[in-house]
C-alpha positions as CSV (number, residue, x, y, z in Angstrom):
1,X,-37.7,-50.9,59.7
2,X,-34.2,-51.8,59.8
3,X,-34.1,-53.1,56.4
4,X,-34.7,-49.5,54.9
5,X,-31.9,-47.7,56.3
6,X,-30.2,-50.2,54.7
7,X,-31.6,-50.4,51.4
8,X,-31.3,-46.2,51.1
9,X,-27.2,-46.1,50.5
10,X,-27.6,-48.5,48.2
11,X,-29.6,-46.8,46.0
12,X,-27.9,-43.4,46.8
13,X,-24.6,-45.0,45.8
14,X,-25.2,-45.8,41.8
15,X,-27.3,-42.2,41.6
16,X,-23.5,-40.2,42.7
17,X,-21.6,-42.5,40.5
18,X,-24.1,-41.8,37.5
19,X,-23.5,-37.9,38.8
20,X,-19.8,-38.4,39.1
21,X,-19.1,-39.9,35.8
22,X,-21.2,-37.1,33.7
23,X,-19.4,-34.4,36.1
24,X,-16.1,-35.8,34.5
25,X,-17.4,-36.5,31.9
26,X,-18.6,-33.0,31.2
27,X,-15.3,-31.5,32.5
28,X,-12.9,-33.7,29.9
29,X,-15.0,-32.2,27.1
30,X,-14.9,-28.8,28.1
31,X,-11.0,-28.8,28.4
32,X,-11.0,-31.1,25.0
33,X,-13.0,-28.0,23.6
34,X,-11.2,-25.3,25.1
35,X,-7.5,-26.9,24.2
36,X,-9.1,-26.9,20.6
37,X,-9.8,-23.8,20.4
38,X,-6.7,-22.4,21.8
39,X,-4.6,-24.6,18.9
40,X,-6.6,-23.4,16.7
41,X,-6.4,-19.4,17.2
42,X,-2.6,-20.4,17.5
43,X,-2.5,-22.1,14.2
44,X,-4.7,-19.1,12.5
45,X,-2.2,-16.1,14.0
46,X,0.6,-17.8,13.6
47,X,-0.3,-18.4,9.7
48,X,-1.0,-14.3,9.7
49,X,2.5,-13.9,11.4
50,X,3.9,-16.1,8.5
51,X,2.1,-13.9,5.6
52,X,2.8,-10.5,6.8
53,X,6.4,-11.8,6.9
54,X,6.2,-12.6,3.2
55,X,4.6,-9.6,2.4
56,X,7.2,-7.3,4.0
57,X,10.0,-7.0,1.2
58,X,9.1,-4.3,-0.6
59,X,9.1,-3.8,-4.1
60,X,12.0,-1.9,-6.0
61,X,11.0,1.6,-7.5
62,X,10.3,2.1,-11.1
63,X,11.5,5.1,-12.8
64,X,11.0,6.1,-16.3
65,X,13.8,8.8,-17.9
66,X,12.8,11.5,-20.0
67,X,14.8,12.7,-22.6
68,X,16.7,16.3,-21.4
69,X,13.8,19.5,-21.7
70,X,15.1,22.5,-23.6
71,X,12.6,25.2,-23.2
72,X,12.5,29.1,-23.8
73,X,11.0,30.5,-19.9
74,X,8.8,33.4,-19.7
75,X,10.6,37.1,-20.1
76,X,11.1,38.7,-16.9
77,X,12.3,41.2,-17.6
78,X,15.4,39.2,-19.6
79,X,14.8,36.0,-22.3
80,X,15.9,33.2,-20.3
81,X,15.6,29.4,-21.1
82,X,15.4,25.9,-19.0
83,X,17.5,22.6,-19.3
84,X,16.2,20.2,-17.5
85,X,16.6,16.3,-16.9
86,X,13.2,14.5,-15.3
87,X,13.0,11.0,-13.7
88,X,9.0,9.7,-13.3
89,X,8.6,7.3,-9.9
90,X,5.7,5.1,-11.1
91,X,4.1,2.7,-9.3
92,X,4.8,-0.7,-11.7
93,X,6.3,-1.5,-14.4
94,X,2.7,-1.6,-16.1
95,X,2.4,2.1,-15.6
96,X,5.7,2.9,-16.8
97,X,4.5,1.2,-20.6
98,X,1.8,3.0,-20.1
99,X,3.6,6.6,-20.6
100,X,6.0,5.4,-22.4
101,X,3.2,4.3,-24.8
102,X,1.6,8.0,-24.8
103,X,5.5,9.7,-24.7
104,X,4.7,12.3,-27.6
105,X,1.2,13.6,-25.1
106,X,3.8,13.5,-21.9
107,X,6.4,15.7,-23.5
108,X,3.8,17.8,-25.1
109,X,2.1,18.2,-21.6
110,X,5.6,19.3,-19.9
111,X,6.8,21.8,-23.0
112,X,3.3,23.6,-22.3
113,X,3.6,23.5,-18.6
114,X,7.5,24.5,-18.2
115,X,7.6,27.0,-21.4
116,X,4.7,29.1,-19.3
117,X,7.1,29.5,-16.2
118,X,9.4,32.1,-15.8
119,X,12.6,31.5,-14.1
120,X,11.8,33.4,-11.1
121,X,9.3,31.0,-10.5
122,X,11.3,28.3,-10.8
123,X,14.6,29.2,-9.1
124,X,13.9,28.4,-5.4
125,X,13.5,25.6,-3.8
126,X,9.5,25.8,-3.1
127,X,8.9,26.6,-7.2
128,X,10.8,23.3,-7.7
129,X,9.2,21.7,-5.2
130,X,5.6,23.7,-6.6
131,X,7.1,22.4,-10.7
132,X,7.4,19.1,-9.6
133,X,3.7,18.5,-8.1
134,X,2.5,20.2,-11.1
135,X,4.4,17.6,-13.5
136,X,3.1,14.9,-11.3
137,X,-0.9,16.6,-11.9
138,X,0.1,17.1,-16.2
139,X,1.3,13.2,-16.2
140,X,-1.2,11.6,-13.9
141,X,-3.7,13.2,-16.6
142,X,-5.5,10.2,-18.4
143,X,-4.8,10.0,-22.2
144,X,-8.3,9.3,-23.1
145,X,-11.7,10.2,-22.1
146,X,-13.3,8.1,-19.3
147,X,-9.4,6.6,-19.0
148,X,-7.8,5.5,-15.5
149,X,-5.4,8.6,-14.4
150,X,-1.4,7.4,-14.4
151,X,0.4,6.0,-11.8
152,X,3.0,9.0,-11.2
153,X,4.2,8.6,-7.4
154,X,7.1,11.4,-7.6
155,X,9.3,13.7,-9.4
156,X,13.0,14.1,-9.7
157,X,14.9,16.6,-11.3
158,X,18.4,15.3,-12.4
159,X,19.8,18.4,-13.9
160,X,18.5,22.0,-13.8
161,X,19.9,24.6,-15.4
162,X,18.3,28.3,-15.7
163,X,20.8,30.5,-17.9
C-alpha cells in the first residue's frame, strides 16, 4: 500500500501540465484573436475617417446666365413692363449644357410665365420669392416626353426693374 500513494502524484502531475498548457494555450489565442480584431476595426474606421475627409470639399456652384428679359406685364389698371436679369444654380456642369442646349424652349417657357404676371404680383418680396420657384418648376420641366426633369437648384434675379 505504500507504493500507491506514491504512484498517484505522479500521474496527477503530467494530467495539470497537459491542463495547464491548453489553459495558456487557449488564453494566448483568445488575446491573438481579440488584438486582431481590435486592429482591424481600427484599420476599417480609420479608412472611413480618411474618405469622408476627401469627400468634404465641396464642389463650386454652377450658374448659367440668361440673356436680360424684356416683357410687357399684365394691365392693372396701367400698361406696365418687366426687365429682368436671371442667373440658373444648376447642379453640374452636365445640366448646364443641357439648357443651354434647349435655350430657345427655356426663354420661351419664362416669356409665357413672366408676360402672365402683373406687376403687383411681382413687386414684393414673397411674389419674387413666389416668381422664382415658379421659374425653377417652368425650367426643371423635361424637354421631351418620358425625359429626366433639369437639374435647376435656385434662382437669382440680378436686375429687376418694374417701370
Amino acid at each position: 500500500m505504500a507504493q500507491d500513494p506514491v504512484q498517484a502524484p505522479e500521474e496527477a502531475a503530467p494530467a495539470s501540465k497537459k491542463k495547464l498548457i491548453i489553459i495558456i494555450a487557449a488564453v494566448v489565442l483568445a488575446l491573438g484573436g481579440g488584438g486582431a480584431a481590435w486592429f482591424l476595426t481600427q484599420q476599417k474606421s480609420h479608412a472611413k475617417k480618411e474618405e469622408v475627409k476627401k469627400e468634404e470639399p465641396a464642389k463650386a456652384p454652377v450658374f448659367l446666365t440668361l440673356d436680360t428679359f424684356t416683357v410687357n406685364l399684365q394691365p392693372d389698371p396701367d400698361e406696365k413692363f418687366l426687365q429682368v436679369d436671371i442667373s440658373l444654380q444648376v447642379a453640374s456642369a452636365e445640366a448646364a449644357e443641357a439648357i443651354k442646349l434647349h435655350m430657345p424652349a427655356v426663354k420661351n417657357r419664362l416669356l409665357l410665365l413672366l408676360t402672365s404676371k402683373s406687376a403687383a404680383e411681382i413687386s414684393t418680396v414673397e411674389g419674387k420669392q413666389d416668381l422664382s420657384n415658379e421659374i425653377i418648376a417652368e425650367v426643371k420641366k423635361p424637354f421631351a416626353p418620358n425625359a429626366k426633369p433639369q437639374e435647376v437648384l435656385d434662382v437669382f434675379f440680378t436686375s429687376f426693374v418694374v417701370q
